[in-house]
C-alpha positions in Angstrom: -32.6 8.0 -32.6 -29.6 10.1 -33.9 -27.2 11.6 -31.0 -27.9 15.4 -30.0 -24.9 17.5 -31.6 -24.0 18.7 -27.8 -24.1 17.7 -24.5 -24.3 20.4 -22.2 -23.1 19.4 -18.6 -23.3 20.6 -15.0 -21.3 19.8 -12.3 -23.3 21.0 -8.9 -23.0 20.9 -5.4 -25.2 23.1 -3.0 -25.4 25.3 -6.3 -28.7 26.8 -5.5 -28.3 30.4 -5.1 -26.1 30.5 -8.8 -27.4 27.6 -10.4 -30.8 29.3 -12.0 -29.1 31.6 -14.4 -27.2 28.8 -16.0 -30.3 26.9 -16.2 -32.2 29.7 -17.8 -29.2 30.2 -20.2 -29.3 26.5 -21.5 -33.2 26.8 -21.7 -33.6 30.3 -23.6 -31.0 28.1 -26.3 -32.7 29.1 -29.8 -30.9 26.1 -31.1 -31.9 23.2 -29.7 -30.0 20.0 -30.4 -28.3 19.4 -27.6 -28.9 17.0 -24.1 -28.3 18.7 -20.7 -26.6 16.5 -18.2 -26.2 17.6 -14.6 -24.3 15.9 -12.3 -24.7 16.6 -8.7 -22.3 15.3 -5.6 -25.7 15.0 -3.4 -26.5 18.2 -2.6 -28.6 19.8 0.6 -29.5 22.6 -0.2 -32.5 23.7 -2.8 -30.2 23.0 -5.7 -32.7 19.7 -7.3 -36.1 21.2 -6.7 -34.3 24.3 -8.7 -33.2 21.7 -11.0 -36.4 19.7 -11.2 -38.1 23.1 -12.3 -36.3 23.0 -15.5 -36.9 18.9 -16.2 -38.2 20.0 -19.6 -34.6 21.2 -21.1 -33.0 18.1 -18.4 -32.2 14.7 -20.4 -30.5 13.6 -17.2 -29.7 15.0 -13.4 -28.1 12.2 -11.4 -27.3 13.2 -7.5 -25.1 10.9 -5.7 -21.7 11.6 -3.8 -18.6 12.0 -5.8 -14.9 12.2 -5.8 -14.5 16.0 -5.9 -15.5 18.1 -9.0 -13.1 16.6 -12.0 -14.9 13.1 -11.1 -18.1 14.4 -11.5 -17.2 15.6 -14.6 -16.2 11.9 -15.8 -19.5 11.0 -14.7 -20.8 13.5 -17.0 -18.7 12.2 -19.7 -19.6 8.6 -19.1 -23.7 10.1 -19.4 -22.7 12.1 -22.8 -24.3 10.8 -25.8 -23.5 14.6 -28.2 -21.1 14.9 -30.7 -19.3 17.8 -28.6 -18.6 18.5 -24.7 -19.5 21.5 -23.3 -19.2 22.1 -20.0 -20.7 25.0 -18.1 -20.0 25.5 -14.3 -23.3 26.5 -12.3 -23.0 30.1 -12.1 -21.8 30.5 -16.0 -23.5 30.8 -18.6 -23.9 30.9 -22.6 -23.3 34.0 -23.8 -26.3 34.7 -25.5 -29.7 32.9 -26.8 -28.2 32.0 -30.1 -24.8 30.9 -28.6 -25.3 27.4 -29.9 -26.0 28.3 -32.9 -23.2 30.7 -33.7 -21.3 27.4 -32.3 -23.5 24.9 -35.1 -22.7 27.0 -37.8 -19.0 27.2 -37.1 -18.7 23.6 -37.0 -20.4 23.2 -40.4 -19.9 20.2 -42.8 -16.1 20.3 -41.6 -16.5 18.7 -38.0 -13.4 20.2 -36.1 -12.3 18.5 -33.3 -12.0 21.3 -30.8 -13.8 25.2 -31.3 -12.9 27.7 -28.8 -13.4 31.5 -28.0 -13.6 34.4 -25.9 -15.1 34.6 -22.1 -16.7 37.1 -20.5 -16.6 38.1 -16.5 -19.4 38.6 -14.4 -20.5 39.4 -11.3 -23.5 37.9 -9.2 -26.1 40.3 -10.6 -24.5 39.6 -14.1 -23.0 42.9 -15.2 -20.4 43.1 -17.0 -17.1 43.0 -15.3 -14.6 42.8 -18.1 -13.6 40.2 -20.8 -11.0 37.6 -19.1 -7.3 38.5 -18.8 -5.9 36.3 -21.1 -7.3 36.4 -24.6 -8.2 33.6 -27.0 -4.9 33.1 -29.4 -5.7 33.3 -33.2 -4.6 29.8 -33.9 -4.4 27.6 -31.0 -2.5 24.4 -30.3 -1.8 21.8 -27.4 1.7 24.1 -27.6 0.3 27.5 -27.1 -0.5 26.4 -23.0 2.8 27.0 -22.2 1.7 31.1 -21.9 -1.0 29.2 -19.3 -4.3 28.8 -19.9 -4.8 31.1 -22.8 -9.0 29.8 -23.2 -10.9 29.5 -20.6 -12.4 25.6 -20.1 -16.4 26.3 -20.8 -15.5 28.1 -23.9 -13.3 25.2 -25.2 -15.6 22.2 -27.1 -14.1 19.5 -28.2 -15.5 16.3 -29.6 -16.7 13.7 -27.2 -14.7 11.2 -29.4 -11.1 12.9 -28.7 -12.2 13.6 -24.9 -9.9 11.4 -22.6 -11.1 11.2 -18.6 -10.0 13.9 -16.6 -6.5 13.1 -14.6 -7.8 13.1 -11.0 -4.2 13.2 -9.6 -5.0 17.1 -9.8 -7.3 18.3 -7.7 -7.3 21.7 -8.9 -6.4 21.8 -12.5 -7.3 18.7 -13.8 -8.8 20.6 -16.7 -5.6 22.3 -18.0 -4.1 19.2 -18.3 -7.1 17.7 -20.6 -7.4 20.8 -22.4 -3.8 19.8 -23.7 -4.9 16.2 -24.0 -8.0 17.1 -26.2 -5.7 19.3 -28.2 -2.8 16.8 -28.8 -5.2 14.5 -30.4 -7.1 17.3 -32.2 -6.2 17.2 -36.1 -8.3 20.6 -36.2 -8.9 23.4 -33.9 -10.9 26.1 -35.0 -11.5 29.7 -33.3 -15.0 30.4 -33.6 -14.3 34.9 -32.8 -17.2 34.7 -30.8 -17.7 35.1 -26.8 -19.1 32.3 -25.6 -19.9 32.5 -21.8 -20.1 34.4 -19.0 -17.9 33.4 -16.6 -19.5 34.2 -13.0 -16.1 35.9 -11.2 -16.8 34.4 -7.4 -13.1 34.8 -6.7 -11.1 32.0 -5.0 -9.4 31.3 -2.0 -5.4 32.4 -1.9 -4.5 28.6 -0.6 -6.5 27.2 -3.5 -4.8 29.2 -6.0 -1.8 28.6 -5.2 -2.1 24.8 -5.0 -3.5 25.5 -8.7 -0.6 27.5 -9.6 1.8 24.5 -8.4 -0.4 22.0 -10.0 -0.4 24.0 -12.9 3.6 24.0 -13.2 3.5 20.3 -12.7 1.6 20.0 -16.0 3.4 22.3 -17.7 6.9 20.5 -16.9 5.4 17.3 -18.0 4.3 18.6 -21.5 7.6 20.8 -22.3 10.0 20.1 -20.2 11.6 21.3 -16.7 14.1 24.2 -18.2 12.3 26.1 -20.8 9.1 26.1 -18.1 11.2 27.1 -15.6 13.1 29.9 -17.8 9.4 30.8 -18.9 8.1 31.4 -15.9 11.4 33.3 -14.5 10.3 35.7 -17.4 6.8 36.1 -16.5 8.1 36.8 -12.8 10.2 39.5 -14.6 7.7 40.7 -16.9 4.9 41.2 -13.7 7.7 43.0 -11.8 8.4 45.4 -14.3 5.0 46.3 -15.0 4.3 46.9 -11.7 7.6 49.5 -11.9 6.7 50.9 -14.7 3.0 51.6 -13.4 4.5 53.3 -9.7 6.4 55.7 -11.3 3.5 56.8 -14.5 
């Protein structure tokens, strides 16, 4: 039996009231070779008889504790049997019903390492809220995170092959820094121009985005170096400061 070309995967914990949409994205798929893996830390709410509902488009749902979410997502790895990851937080969802397919034709007979593209916000009723802040670069390399997190992680596939464990010393941005692994083992990286998903805007807590933020920095000073991250970041501080001048007195 040859390996699906993607596996899909889930992380969810007492997902049920955003869960479905994700679900319904993955099975309205027009291309279909892919395995959906959800991993779920034991949840108790209605989140697996949602689930269970959708066992057709399901090659596996495991539900036992976990770690936190980045080692649920190694359990997902360890489940993977596709060529490429793709990872798609309950809430989010493909873009549209040929998503994957857009994605298949992109990788073609050449078999990039990592695609990426654009991300959409929306809100809990799934309107349209705005594309994300920071834009997909034209060309992107394990380099171009220094500007921060310039794709977002579900629209960023790489091949299973390349993907290393996520680094569970971070508890909240674990996936920046294996974004930047993938891509430093990545011999090609290909921009597919296409949005991808729909990122469900929830909003987060002020503490946990900030421990991000630091988290973040840490990473950042481990791939390029204390000073020019440090002498980056004093000119985003002034850059943010001046356009917030600049829009007081317009």
């Amino acid at each position: 039996m040859s390996r699906p070309l993607f596996s899909i995967i889930t992380i969810t914990f007492n997902a049920e009231s955003t869960l479905e949409p994700t679900l319904q994205s993955v099975a309205s798929q027009l291309f279909t070779d892919y395995e959906y893996i959800i991993i779920d830390g034991a949840s108790k709410d209605g989140t697996l008889d949602l689930a269970h509902r959708y066992d057709k488009y399901i090659s596996r749902l495991i539900s036992e504790p976990d770690n936190g979410l980045y080692d649920a997502m190694n359990k997902g790895i360890a489940q993977a049997t596709g060529e490429y990851l793709i990872f798609l937080n309950a809430g989010d969802t493909l873009y549209n019903s040929d998503t994957l397919a857009k994605i298949n034709d992109f990788i073609g007979e050449n078999r990039p390492d990592i695609l990426y593209g654009e991300t959409a916000i929306v809100d809990a009723n799934r309107q349209f809220i705005a594309m994300r802040r920071l834009k997909a670069p034209q060309k992107l390399t394990w380099k171009s995170f220094r500007m921060g997190m310039l794709v977002c992680h579900q629209a960023f596939i790489a091949r299973r092959e390349i993907a290393p464990a996520y680094d569970l010393q971070y508890r909240f941005s674990a996936d920046f820094d294996w974004c930047i692994r993938c891509m430093k083992k990545a011999r090609s990286i290909v921009n597919t121009g296409e949005i991808l998903i729909n990122y469900l805007n929830e909003g987060v807590t002020t503490r946990n985005h900030k421990a991000s933020l630091r988290e973040r920095y840490r990473i950042m000073v481990k791939y390029y170096g204390q000073i020019p991250v440090m002498l980056l970041h004093i000119w985003f501080a002034l850059r943010y400061y001046t356009t917030r001048l600049l829009g007081r007195q317009v």
